[in-house]
PDB file as gemmi writes it, atoms N, CA and C in Angstrom:
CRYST1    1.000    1.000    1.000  90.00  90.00  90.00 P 1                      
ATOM      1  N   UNK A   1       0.840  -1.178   0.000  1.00  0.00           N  
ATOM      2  CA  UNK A   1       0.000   0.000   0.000  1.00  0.00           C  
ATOM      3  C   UNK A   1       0.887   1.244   0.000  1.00  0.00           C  
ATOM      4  N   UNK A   2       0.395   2.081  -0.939  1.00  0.00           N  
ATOM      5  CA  UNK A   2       1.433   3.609  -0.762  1.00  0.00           C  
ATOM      6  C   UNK A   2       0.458   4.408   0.264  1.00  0.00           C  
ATOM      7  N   UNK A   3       0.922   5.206   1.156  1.00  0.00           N  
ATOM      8  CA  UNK A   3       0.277   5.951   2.233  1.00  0.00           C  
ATOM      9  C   UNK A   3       1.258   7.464   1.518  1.00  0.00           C  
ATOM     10  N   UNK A   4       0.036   8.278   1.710  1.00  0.00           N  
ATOM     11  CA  UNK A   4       0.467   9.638   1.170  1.00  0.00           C  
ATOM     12  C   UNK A   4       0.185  10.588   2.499  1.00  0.00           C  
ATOM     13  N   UNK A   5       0.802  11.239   3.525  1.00  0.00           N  
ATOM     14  CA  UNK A   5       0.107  11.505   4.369  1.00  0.00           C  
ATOM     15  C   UNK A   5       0.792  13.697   3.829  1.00  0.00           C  
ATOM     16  N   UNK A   6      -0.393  14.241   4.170  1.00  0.00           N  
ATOM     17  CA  UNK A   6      -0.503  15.633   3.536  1.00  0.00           C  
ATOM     18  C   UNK A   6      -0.236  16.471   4.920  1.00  0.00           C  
ATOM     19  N   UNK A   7       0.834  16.907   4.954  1.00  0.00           N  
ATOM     20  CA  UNK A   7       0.743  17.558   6.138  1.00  0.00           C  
ATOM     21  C   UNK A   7       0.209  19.444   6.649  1.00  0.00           C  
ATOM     22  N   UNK A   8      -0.100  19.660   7.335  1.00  0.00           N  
ATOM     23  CA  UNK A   8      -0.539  20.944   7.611  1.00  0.00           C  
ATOM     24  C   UNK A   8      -0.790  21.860   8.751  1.00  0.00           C  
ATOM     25  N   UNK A   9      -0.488  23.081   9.092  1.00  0.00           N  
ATOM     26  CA  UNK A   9      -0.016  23.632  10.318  1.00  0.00           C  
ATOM     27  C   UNK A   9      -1.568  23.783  10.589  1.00  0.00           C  
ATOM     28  N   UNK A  10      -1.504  24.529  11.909  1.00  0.00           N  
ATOM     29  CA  UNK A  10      -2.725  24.587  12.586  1.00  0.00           C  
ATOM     30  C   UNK A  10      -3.726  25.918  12.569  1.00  0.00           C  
ATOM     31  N   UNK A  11      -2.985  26.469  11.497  1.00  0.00           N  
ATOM     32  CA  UNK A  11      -3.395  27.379  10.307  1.00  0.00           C  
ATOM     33  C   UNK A  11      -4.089  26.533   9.557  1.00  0.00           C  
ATOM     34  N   UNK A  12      -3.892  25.771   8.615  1.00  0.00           N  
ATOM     35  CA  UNK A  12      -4.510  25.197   7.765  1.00  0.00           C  
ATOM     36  C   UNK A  12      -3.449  25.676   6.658  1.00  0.00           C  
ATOM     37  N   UNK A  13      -2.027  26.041   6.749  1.00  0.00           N  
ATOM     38  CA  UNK A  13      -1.142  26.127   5.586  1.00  0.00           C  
ATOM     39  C   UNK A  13      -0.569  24.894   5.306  1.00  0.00           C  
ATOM     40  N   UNK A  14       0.181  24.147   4.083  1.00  0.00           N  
ATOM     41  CA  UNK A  14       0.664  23.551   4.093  1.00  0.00           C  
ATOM     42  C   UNK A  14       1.865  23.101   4.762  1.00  0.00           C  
ATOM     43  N   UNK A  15       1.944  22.038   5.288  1.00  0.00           N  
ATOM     44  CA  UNK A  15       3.820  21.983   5.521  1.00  0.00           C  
ATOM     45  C   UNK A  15       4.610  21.553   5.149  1.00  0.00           C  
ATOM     46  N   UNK A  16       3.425  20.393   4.090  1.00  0.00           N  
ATOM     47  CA  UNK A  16       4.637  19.294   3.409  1.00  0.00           C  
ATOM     48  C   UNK A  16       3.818  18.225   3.031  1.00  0.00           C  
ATOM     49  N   UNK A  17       4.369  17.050   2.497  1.00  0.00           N  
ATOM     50  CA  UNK A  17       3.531  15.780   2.148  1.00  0.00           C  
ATOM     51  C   UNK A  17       4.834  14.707   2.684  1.00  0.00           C  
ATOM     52  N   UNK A  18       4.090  13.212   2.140  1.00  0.00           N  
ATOM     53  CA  UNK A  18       5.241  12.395   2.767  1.00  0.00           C  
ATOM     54  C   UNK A  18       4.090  11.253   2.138  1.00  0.00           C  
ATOM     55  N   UNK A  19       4.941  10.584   0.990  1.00  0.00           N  
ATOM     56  CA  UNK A  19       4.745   9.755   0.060  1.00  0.00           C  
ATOM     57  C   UNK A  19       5.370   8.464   0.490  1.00  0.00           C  
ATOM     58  N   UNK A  20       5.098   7.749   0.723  1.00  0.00           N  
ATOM     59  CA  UNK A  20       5.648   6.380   1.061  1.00  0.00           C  
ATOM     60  C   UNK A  20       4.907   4.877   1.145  1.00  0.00           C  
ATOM     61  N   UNK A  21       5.659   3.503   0.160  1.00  0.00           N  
ATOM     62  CA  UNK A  21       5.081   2.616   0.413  1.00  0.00           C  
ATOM     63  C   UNK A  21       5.007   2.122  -1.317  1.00  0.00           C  
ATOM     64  N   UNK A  22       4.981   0.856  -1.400  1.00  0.00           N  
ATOM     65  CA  UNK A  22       4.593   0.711  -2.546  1.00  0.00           C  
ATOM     66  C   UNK A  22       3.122  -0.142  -3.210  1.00  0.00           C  
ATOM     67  N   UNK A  23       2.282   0.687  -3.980  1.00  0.00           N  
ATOM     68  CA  UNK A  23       1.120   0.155  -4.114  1.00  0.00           C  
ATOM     69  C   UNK A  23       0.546  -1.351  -3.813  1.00  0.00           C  
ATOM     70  N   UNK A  24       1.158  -2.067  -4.620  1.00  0.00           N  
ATOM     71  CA  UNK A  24       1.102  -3.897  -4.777  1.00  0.00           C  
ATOM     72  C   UNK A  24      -0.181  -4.135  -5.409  1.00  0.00           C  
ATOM     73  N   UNK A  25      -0.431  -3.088  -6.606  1.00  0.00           N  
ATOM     74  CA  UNK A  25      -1.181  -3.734  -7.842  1.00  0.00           C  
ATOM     75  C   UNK A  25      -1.191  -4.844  -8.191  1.00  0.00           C  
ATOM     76  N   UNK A  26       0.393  -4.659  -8.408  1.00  0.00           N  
ATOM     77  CA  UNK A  26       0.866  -5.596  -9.923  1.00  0.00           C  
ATOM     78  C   UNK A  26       2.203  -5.651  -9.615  1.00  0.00           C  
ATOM     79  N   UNK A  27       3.052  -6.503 -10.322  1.00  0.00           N  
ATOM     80  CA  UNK A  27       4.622  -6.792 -10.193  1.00  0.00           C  
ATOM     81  C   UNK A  27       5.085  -5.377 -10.787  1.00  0.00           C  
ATOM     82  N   UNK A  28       6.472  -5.572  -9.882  1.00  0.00           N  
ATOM     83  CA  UNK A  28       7.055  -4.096  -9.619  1.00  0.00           C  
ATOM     84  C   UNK A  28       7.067  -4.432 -11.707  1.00  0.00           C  
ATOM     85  N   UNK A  29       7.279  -2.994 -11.955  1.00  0.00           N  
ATOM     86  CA  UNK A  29       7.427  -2.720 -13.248  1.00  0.00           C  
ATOM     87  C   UNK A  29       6.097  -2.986 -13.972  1.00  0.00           C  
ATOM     88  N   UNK A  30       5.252  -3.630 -13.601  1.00  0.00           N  
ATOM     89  CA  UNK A  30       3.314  -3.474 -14.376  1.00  0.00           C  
ATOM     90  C   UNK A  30       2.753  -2.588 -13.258  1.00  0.00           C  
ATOM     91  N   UNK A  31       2.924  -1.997 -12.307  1.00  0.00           N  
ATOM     92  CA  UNK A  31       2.138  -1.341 -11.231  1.00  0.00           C  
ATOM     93  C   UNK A  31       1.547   0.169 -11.284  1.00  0.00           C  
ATOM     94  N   UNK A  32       0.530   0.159 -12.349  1.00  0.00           N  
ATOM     95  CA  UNK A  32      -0.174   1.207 -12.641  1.00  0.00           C  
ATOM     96  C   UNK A  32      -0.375   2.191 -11.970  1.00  0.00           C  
ATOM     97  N   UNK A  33      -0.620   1.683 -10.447  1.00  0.00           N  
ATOM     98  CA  UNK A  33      -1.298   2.375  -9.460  1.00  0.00           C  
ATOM     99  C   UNK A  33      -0.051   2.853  -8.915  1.00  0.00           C  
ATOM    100  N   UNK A  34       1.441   2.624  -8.460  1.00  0.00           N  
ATOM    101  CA  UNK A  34       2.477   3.140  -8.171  1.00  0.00           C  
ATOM    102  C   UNK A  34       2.910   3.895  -9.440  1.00  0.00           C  
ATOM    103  N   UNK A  35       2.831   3.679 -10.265  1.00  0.00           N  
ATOM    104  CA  UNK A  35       3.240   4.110 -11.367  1.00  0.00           C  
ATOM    105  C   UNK A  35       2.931   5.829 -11.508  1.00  0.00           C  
ATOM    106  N   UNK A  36       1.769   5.644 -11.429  1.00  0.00           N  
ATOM    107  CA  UNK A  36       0.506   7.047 -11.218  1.00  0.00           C  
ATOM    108  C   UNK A  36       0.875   7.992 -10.275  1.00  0.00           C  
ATOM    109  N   UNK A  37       0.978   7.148  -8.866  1.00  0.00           N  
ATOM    110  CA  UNK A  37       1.682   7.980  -7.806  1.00  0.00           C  
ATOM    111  C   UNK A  37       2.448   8.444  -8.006  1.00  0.00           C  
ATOM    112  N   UNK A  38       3.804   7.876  -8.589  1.00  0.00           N  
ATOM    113  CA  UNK A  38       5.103   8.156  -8.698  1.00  0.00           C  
ATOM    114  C   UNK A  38       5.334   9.683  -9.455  1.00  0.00           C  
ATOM    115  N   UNK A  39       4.697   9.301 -10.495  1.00  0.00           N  
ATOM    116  CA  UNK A  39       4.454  10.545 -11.440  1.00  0.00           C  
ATOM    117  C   UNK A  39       4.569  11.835 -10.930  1.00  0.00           C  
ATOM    118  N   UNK A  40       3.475  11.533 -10.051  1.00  0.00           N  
ATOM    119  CA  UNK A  40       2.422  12.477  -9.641  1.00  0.00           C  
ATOM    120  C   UNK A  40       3.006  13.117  -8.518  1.00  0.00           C  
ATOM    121  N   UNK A  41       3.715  12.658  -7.459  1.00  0.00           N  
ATOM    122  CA  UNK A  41       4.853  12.514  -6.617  1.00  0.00           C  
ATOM    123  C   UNK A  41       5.912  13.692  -6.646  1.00  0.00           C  
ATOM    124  N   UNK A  42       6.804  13.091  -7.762  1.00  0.00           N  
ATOM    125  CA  UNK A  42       8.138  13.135  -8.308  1.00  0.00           C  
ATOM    126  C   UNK A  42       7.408  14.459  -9.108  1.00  0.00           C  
ATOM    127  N   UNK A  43       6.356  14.759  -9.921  1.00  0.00           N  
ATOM    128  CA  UNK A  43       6.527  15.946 -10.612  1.00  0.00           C  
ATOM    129  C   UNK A  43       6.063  17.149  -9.802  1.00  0.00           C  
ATOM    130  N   UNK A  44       5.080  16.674  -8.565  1.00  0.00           N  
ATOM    131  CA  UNK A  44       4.816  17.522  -7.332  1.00  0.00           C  
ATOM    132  C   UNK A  44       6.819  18.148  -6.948  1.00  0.00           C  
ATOM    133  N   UNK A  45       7.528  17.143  -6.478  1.00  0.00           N  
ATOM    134  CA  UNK A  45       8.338  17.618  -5.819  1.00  0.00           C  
ATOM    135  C   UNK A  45       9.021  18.345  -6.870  1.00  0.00           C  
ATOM    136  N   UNK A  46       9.547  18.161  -8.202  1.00  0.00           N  
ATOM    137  CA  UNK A  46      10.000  18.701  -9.357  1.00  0.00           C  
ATOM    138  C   UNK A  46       9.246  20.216  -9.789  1.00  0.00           C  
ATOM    139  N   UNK A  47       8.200  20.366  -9.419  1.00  0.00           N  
ATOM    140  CA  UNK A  47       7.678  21.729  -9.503  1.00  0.00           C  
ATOM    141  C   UNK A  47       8.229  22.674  -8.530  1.00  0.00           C  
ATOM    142  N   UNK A  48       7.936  22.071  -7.534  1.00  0.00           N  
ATOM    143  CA  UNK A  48       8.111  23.034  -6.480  1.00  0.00           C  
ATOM    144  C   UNK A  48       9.542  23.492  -6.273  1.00  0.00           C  
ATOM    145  N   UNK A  49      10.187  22.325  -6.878  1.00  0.00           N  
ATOM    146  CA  UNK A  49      12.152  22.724  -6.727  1.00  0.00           C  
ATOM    147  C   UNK A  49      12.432  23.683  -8.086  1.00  0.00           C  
ATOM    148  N   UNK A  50      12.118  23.425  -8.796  1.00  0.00           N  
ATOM    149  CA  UNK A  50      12.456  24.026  -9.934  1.00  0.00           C  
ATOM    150  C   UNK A  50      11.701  25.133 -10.697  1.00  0.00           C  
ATOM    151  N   UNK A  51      10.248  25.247 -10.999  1.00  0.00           N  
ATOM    152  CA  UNK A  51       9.458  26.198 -11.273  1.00  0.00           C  
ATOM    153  C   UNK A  51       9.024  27.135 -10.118  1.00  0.00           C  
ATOM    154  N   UNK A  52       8.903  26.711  -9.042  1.00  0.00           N  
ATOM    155  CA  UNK A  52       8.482  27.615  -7.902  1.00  0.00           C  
ATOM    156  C   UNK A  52       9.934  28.040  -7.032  1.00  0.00           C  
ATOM    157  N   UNK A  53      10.571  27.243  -6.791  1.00  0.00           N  
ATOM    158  CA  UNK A  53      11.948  27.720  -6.145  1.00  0.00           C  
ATOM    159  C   UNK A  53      11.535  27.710  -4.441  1.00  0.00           C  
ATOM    160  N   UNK A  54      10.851  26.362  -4.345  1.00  0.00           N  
ATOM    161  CA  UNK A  54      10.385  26.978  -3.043  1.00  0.00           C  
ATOM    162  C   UNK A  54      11.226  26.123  -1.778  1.00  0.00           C  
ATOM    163  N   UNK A  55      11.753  27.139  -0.804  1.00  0.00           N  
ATOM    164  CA  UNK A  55      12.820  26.350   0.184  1.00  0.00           C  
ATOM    165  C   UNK A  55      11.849  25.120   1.082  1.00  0.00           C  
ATOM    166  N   UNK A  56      12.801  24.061   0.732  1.00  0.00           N  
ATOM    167  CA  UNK A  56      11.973  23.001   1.920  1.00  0.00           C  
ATOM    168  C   UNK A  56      13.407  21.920   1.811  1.00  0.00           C  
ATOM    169  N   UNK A  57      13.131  21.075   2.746  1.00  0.00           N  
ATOM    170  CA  UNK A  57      13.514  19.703   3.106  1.00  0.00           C  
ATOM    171  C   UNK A  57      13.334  18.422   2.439  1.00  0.00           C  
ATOM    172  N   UNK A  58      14.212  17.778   1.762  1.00  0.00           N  
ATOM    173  CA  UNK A  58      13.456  16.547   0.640  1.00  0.00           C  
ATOM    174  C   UNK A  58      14.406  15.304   1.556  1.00  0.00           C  
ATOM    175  N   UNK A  59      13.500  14.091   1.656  1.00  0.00           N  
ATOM    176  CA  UNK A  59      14.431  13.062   1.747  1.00  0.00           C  
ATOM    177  C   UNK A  59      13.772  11.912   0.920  1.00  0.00           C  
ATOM    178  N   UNK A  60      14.448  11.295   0.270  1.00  0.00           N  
ATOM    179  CA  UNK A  60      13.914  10.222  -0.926  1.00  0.00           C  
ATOM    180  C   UNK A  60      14.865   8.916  -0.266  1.00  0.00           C  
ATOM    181  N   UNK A  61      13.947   7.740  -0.511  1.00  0.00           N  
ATOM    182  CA  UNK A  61      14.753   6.438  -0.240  1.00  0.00           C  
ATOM    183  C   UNK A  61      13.366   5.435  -1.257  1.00  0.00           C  
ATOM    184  N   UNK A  62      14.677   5.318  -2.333  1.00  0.00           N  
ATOM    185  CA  UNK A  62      13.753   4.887  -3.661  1.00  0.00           C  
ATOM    186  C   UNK A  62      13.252   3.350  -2.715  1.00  0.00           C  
ATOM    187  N   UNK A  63      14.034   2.522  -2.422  1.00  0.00           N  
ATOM    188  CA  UNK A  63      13.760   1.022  -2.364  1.00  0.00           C  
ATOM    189  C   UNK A  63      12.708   0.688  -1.123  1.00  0.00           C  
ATOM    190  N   UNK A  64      12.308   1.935  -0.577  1.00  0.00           N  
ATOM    191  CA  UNK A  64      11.350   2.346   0.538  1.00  0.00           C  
ATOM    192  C   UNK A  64      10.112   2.930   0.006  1.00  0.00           C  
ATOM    193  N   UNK A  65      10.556   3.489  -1.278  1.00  0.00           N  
ATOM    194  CA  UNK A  65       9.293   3.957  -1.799  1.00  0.00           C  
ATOM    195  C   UNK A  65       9.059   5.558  -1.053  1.00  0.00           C  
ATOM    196  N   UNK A  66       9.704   6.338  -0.749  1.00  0.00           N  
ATOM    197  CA  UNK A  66       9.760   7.100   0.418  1.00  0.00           C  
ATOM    198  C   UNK A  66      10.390   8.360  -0.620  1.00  0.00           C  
ATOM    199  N   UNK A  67       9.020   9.530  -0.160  1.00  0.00           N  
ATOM    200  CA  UNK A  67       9.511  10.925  -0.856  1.00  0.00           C  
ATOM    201  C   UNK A  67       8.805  12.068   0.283  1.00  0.00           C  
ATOM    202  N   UNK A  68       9.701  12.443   0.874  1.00  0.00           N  
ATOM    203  CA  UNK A  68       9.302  13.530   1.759  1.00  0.00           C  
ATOM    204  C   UNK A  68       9.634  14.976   1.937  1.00  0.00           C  
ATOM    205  N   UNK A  69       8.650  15.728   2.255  1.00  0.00           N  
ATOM    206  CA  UNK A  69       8.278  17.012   1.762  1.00  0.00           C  
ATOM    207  C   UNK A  69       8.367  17.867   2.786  1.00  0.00           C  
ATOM    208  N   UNK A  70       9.379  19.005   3.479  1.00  0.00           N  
ATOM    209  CA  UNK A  70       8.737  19.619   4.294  1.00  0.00           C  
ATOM    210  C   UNK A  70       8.878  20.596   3.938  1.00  0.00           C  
ATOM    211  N   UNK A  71       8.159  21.951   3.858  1.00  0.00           N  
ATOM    212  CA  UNK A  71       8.475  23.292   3.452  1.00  0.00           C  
ATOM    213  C   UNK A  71       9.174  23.942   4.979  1.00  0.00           C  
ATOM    214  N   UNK A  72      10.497  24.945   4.587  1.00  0.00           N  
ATOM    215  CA  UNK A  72      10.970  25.473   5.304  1.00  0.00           C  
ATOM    216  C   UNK A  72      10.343  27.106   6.017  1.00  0.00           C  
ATOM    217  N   UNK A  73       9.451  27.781   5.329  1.00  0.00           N  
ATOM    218  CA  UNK A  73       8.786  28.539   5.422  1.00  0.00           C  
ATOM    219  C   UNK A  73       7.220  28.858   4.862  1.00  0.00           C  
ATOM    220  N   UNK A  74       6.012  29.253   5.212  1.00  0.00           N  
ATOM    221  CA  UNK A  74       4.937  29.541   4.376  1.00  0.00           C  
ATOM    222  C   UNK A  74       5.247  29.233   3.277  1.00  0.00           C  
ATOM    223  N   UNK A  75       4.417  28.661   2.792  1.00  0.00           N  
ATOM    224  CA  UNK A  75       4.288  28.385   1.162  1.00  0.00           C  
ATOM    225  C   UNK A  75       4.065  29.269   0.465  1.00  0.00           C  
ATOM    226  N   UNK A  76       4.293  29.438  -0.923  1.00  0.00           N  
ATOM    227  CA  UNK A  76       4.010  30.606  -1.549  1.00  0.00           C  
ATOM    228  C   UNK A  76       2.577  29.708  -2.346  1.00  0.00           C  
ATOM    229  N   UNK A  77       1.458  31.157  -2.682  1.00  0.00           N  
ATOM    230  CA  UNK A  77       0.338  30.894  -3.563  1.00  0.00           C  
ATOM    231  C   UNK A  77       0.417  29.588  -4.835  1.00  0.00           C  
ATOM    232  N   UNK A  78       1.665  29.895  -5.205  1.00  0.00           N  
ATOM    233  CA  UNK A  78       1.882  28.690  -6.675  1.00  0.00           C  
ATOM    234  C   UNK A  78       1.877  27.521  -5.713  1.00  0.00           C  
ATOM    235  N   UNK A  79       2.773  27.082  -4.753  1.00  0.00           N  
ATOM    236  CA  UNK A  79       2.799  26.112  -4.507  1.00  0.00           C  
ATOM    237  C   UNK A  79       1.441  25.603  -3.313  1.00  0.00           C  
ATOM    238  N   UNK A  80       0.654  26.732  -3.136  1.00  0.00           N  
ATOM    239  CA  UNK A  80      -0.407  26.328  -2.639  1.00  0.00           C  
ATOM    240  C   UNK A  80      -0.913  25.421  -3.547  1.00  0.00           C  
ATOM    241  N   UNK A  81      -1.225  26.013  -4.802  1.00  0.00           N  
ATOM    242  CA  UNK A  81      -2.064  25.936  -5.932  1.00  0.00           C  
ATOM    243  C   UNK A  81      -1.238  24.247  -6.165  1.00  0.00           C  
ATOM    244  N   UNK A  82       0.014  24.078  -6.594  1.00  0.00           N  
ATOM    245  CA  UNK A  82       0.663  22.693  -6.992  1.00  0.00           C  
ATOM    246  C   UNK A  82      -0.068  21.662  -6.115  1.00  0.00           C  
ATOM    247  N   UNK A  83      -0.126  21.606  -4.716  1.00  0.00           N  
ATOM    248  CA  UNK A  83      -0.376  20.474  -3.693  1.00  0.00           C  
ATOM    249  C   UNK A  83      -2.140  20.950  -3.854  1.00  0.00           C  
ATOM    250  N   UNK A  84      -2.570  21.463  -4.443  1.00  0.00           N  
ATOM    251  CA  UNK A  84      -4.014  21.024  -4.166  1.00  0.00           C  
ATOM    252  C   UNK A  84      -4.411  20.004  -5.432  1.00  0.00           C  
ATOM    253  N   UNK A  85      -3.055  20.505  -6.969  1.00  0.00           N  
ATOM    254  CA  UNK A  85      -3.328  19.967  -8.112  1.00  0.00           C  
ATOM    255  C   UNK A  85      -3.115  18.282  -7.443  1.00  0.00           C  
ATOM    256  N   UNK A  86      -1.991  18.147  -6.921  1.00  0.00           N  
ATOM    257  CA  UNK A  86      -1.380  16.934  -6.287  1.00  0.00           C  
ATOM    258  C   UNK A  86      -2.194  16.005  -5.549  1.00  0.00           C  
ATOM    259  N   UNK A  87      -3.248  16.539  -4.541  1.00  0.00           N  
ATOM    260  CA  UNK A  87      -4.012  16.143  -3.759  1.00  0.00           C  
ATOM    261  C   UNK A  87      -5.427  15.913  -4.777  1.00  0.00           C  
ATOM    262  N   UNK A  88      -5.958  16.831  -5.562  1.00  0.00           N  
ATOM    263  CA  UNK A  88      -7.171  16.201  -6.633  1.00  0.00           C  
ATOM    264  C   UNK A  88      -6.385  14.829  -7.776  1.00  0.00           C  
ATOM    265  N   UNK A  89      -5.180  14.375  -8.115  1.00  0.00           N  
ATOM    266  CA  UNK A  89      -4.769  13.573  -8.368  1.00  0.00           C  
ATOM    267  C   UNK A  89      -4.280  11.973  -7.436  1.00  0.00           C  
ATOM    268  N   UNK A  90      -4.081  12.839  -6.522  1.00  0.00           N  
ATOM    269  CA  UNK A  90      -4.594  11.397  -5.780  1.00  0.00           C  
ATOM    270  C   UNK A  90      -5.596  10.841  -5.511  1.00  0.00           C  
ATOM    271  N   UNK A  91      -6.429  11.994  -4.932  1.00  0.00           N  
ATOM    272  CA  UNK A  91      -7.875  11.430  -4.923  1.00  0.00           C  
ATOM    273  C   UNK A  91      -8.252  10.747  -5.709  1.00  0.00           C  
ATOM    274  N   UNK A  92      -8.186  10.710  -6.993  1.00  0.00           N  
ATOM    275  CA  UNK A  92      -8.914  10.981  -7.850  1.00  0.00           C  
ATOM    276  C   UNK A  92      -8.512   9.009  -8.075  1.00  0.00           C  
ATOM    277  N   UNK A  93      -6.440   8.798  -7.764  1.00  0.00           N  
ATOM    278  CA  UNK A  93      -6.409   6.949  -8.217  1.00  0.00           C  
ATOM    279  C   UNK A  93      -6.982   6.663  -6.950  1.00  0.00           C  
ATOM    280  N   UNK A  94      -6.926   7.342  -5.384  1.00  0.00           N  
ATOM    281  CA  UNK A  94      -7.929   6.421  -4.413  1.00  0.00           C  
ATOM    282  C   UNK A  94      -9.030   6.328  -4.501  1.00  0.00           C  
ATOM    283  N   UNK A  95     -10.161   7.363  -5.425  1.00  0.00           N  
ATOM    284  CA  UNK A  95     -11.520   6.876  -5.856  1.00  0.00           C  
ATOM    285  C   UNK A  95     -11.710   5.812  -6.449  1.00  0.00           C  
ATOM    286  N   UNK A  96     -10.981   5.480  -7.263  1.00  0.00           N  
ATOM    287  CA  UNK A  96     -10.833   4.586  -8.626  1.00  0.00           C  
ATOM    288  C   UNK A  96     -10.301   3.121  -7.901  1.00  0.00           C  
ATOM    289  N   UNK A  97      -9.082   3.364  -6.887  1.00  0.00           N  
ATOM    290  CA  UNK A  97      -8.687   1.876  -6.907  1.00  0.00           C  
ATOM    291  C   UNK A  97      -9.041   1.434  -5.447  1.00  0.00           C  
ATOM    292  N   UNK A  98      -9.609   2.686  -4.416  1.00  0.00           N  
ATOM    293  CA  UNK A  98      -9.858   2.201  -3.507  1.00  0.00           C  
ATOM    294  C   UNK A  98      -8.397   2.117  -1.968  1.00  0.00           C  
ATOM    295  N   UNK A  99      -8.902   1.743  -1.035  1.00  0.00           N  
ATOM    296  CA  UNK A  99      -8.214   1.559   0.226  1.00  0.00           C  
ATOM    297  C   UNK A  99      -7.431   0.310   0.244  1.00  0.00           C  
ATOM    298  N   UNK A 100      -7.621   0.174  -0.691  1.00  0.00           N  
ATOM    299  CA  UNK A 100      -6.821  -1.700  -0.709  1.00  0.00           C  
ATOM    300  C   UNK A 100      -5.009  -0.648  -1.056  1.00  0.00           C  
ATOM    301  N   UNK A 101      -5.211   0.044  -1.576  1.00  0.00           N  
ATOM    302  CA  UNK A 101      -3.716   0.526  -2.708  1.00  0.00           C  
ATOM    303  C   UNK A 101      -3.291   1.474  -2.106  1.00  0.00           C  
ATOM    304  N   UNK A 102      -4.419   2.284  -1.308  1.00  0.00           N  
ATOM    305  CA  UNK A 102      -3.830   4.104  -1.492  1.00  0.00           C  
ATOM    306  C   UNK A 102      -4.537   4.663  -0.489  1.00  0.00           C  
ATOM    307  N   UNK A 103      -3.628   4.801   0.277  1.00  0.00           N  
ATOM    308  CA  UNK A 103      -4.141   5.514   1.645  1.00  0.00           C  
ATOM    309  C   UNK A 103      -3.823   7.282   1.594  1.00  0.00           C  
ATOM    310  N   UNK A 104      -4.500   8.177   1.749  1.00  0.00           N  
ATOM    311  CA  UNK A 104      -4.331   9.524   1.898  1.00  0.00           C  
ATOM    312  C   UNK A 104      -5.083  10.386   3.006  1.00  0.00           C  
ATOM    313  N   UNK A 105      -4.090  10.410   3.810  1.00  0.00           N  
ATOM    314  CA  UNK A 105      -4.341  11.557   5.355  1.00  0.00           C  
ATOM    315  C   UNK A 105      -4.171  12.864   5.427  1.00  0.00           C  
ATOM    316  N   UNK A 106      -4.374  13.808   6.039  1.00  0.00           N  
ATOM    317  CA  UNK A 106      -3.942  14.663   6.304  1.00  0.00           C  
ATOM    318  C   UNK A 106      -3.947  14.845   7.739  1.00  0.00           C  
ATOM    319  N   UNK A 107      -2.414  15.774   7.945  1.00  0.00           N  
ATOM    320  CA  UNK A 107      -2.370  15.128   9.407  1.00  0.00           C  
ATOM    321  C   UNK A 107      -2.023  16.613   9.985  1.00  0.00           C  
ATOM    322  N   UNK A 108      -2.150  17.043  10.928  1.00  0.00           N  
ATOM    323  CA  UNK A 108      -1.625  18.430  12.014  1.00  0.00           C  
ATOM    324  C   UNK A 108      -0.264  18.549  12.304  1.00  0.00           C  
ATOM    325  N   UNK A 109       0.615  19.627  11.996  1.00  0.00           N  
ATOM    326  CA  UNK A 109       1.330  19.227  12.536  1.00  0.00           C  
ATOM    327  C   UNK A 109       2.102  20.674  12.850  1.00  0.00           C  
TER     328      UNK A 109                                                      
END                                                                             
């Protein structure tokens, strides 16, 4: 199961996400549903480093399945806007494939 847990201050700003786990569709390399994540993941964190420039904390551990997100200060508006695109894309494979694959929280923090 990939667990995506969305994190957020007690504001209700973002603080970060934290991607981890691997689906278990399908054998590694047919796994649609990791596949999707990954994407979705990896181009979340790729926006925000590169088109937005926005300071945070990354730690990745591929064979863990593990991509973590913390922003170092308030988020800026774009990257508000990125993690909500991020969050209607997940939703959207946990509607579809369900709690068996894809867990998504949001947690206080």
């Amino acid at each position: 199961m990939t667990k995506i847990t969305i994190k957020k201050t007690k504001n209700g700003d973002y603080a970060g996400f934290t991607c981890e786990g691997h689906a278990g569709f399908a054998d590694k390399g047919e796994d649609i549903i990791c596949a999707a994540i990954s994407i979705l993941t990896i181009n979340l964190e790729n926006s925000l480093a590169l088109l937005v420039k926005e300071p945070m904390e990354v730690v990745e551990n591929e064979e863990n399945g593990l991509i973590s997100v913390d922003f170092t200060k308030s988020p800026s508006e774009k990257s508000k806007l990125l993690m909500e695109s991020y969050i209607l894309g997940i939703s959207e494979i946990f509607n579809k494939y369900g709690k068996r694959y894809v867990q998504l929280e949001f947690e206080e923090v």
